[in-house]
N, C-alpha and C positions, 0 to 999 in steps of 0.2 A: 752592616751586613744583615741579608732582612733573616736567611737562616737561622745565623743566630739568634737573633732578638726574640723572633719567633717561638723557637724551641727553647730561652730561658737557659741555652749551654752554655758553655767555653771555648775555647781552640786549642786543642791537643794536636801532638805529632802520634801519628800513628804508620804502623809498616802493613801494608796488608798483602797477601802471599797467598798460595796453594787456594785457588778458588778449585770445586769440585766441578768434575763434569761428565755428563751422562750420556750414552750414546745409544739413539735406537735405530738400529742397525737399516731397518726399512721402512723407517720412518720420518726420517729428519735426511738433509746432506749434512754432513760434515757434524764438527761437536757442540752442542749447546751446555752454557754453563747452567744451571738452574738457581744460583743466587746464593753458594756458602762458601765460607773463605776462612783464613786465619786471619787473625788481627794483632799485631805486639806493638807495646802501648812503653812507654818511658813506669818504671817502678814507681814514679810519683803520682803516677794517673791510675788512683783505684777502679776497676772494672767489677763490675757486681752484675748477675743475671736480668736480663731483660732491660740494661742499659741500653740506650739508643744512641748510634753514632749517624753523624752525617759524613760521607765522604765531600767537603766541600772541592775536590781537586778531579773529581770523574761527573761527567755527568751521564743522563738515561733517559729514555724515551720513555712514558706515564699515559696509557689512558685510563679516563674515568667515568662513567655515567654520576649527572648532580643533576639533582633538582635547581630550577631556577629559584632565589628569594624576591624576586620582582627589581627595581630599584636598588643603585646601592655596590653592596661588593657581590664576589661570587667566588667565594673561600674556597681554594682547591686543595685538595688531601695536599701536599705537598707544593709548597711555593714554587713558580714555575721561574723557569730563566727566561724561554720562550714558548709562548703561546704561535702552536700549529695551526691549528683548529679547532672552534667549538661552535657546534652544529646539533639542531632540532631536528623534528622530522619534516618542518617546511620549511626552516632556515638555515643559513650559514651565517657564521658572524665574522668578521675581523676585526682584526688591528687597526687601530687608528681611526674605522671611520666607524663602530659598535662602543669600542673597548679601549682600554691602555691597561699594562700589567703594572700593577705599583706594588712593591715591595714583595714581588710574589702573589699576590692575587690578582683576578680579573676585577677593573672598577670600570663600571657598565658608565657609558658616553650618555649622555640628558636624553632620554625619550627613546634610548638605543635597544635597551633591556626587554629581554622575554618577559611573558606574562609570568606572575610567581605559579609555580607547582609544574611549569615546564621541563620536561627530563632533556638534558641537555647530555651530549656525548663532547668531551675537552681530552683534545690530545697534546701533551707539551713537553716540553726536558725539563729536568729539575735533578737537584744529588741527590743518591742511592740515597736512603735510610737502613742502617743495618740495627739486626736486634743481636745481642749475646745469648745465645744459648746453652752455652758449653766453656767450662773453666777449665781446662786437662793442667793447667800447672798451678793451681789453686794455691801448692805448699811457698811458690817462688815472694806470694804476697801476706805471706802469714807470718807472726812473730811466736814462737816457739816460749811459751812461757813457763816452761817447766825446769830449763836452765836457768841458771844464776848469770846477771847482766852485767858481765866482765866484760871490759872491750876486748876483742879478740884481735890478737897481730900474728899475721903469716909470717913468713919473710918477705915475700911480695909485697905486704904492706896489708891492709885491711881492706876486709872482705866488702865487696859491692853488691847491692842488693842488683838482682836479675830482672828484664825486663818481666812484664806480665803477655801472655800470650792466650787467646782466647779464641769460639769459636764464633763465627758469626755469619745471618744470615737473611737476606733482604726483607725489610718487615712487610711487604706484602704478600710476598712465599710463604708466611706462617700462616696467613688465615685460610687459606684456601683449604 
């Protein structure tokens, strides 16, 4: 899986919910989400600020201006699933007869490749990237050390730690 390997992660279950959404009344039709959401994660999957998830189950439409490196690969912010279009100001390129996308990046075809320093515009889908920014149940993953470490018994039976739920929101929405 090239996401993963890529980003050095894992594969977690995660629930994601309540995305926000902003409405300008004479501005936009209809409502646009702008990119934050809830995320609740299993108790065993610790979440800490400015952790990065990929949603591998949704994917998103990406563009990007890059510079060409000449030859070679042509590393885009985000591994693509499919490559739309990447286009110069006198060229277009494609699939198959430029390029082929391996593992998520563009590997430029024998003698196919832009001059290096060329600003190329690369439109493609690829998974959201969410960042965490916000812990609102921080207490649900914390161990209380100021009690004494009895096991505790309900009549129900013993207490289950609670999912972790966080706030998160697409990491290209933070830098702007």
């Amino acid at each position: 899986m090239a996401v993963v390997d890529r980003n050095g992660g894992a594969v977690i279950r995660a629930y994601m919910a309540e995305a926000t959404y902003r409405q300008a009344g004479y501005d936009t039709l209809g409502t646009w989400a702008f990119g934050q959401m809830h995320v609740t994660v299993r108790p065993e999957n610790k979440l800490g600020y400015y952790d990065r998830l990929i949603n591998l189950d949704s994917e998103i439409v990406f563009s990007q201006r890059i510079l060409s490196g000449g030859q070679g690969v042509l590393a885009l912010r985000y591994p693509a699933i499919v490559v739309t279009s990447i286009q110069s100001s006198t060229s277009d390129y494609l699939e198959g007869r430029d390029f082929e996308v391996v593992a998520g990046d563009v590997v430029w075809l024998a003698g196919r490749a832009p001059a290096a320093g060329v600003q190329l515009a690369a439109h493609y889908t690829c998974h959201p990237a969410w960042i965490v920014t916000s812990y609102p149940h921080v207490i649900r993953a914390s161990v209380n050390d100021r009690k004494p470490k009895k096991p505790v018994v309900s009549p129900a039976g013993n207490p289950q730690n609670l999912p972790i739920r966080a706030r998160v929101q697409l990491e290209f929405e933070r830098e702007g």
